[in-house]
N, C-alpha and C positions, 0 to 999 in steps of 0.2 A: 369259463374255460378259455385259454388264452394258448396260441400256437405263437413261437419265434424260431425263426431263423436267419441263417446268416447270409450276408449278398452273394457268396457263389454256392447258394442250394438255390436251383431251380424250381417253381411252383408249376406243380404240373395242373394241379386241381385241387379246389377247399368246398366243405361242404361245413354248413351247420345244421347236423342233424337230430331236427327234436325225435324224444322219445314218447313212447304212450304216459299218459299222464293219470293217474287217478286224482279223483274230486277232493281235495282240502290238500292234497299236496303239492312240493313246488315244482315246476318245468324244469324236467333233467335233460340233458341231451351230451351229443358228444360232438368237440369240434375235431374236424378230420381233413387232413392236407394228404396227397399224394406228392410226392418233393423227386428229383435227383439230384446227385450229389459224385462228381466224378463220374459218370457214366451209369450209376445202382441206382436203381427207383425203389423207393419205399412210401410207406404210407405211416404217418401216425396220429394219433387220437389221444384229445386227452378228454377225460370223461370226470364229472362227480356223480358219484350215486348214493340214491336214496337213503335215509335213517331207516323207512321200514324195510324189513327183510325179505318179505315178496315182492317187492317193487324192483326192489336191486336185484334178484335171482333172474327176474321176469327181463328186465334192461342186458343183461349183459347178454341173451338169447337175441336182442336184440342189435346189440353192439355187434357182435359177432356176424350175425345176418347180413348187417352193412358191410362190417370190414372184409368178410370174405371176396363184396366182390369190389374190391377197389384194385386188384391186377396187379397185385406188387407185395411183397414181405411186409408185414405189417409190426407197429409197437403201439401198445396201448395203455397210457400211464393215469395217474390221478388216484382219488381220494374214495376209496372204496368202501369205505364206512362199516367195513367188517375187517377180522383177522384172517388169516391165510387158512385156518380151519371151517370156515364159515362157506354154506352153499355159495353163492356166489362169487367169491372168490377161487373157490374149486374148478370152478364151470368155466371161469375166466381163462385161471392158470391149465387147464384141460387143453383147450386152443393154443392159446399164447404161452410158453412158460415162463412162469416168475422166474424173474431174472436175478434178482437176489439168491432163490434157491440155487441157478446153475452156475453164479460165480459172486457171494457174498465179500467183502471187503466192506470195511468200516462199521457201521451201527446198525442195526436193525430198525429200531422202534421209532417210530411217526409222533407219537401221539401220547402226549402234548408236548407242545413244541418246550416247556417249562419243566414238565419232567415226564420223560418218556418212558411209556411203559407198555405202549401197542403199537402195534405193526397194523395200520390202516391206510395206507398209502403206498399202492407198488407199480411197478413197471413191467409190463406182459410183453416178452418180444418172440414174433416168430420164430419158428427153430432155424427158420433159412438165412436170420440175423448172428451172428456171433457176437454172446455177452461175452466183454470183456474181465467189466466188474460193475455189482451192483450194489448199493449199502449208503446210509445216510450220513453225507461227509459231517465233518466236525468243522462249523461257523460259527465263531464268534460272537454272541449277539444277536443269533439267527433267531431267537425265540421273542423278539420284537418284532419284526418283521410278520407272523404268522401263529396261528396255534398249532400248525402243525411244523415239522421238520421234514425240510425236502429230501427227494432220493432222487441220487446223481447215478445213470447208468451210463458206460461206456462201453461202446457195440464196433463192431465191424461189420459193414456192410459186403454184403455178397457180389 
């Protein structure tokens, strides 16, 4: 998991927070910044979660548990290894809503970055952020790069 930004977002605090781990699977966790950006503090997180389905349901209980108190609107993106009908993802978008659903533009489907046919990768932003537009642009080539197809959200900060 990998956070970037740009030289006038201020780091206010970064945490890399592992999550509970069960025996024969791999260390999930979620890297989390709180930033400002123009005078707005936000916080965001980018997480992978688990193949098994109780592991992921059981993490985002705890994703949540984190991010609530980081004191700032929050956005939480990454690879969610399930569809947007799936527990986990439910639980997620319940907190944070998928940002796709409250302003889609471009493509939906993640997965595979070679020929997309799932939506397993989405962007959770607080209601107190304004989605712009969310949807997986069209790059050229991009399915070198990754198995998966990125989603570009653009927000307004409060």
């Amino acid at each position: 998991m990998l956070l970037l930004a740009a030289l006038q977002v201020r780091v206010i605090e970064v945490a890399d927070v592992l999550l509970t781990r069960k025996r024969g699977l791999h260390q999930r966790g979620i890297a989390l910044a709180t930033l400002e950006l123009g005078g707005a503090r936000f916080s965001i997180g980018s997480i992978h979660l688990d193949l098994e389905g109780n592991e992921r349901r059981r993490h985002v209980d705890e994703i949540v548990a984190r991010t609530s108190r980081c004191g700032a609107p929050v956005i939480v993106a990454g690879d969610i290894n399930e569809e947007p009908d799936g527990p986990a993802w439910r639980a997620l978008a319940s907190i944070y809503p998928d940002a796709f659903e409250v302003a889609p533009s471009g493509g939906e489907y993640t997965y595979s970055a070679i020929e997309p046919v799932k939506r397993i990768d989405g962007i959770f932003v607080d209601a107190a952020i304004k989605v712009r537009s969310c949807g997986v642009p069209d790059v050229p080539g991009i399915e070198r790069a990754s198995d998966h197809r990125p989603v570009l959200a653009v927000v307004e900060l409060p």
